[in-house]
N, C-alpha and C positions, 0 to 999 in steps of 0.2 A: 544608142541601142546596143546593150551587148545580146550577144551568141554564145551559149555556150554549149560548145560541138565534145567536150569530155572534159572531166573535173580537172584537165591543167590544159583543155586547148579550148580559146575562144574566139571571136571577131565581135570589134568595136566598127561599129557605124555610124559616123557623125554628119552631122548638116542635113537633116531629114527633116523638113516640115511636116513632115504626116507621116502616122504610125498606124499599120495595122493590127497589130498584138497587144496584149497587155502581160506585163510583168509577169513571168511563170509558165505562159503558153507557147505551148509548142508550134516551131514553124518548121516550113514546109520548102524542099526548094524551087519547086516548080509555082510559089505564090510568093509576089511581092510581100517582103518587109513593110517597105512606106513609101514614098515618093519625097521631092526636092519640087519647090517653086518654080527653082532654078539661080534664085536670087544668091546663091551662098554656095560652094564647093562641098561636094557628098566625099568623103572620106574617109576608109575602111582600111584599118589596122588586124592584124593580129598578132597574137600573144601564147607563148607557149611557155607556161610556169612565170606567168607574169612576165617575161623577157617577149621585147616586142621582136618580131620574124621580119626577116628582110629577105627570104630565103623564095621571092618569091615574085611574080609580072604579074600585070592584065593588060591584054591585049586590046586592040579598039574596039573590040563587040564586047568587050567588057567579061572576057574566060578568062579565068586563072590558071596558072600554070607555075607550078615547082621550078626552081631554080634546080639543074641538076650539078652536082659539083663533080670537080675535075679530081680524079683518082690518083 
């Protein structure tokens, strides 16, 4: 599943057995995307201008949080 959060920032969502949106619709972030069986690892990339971001954690309740860099 991609996201796309502005015309050069997106997230890629893979290993999702079930999908709640169809191609074009807007999501929400307070509603699941889809779920996982469990059967297979759910793993979620992003990409800024096509370059994938590494600039970034999630934590064990599953929040994201910015990398901040050192000055």
């Amino acid at each position: 599943v991609r996201i796309d959060h502005t015309d050069n920032f997106y997230g890629v969502i893979g290993g999702l057995d079930y999908v709640y949106y169809a191609a074009g619709d807007k999501v929400y972030s307070n509603v699941p995307v889809g779920y996982s069986n469990g059967e297979t690892a759910v793993r979620v990339t992003m990409y800024a201008d096509d370059a994938l971001l590494n600039c970034y954690t999630v934590d064990s309740e599953n929040c994201l949080s910015w990398v901040q860099s050192e000055s």
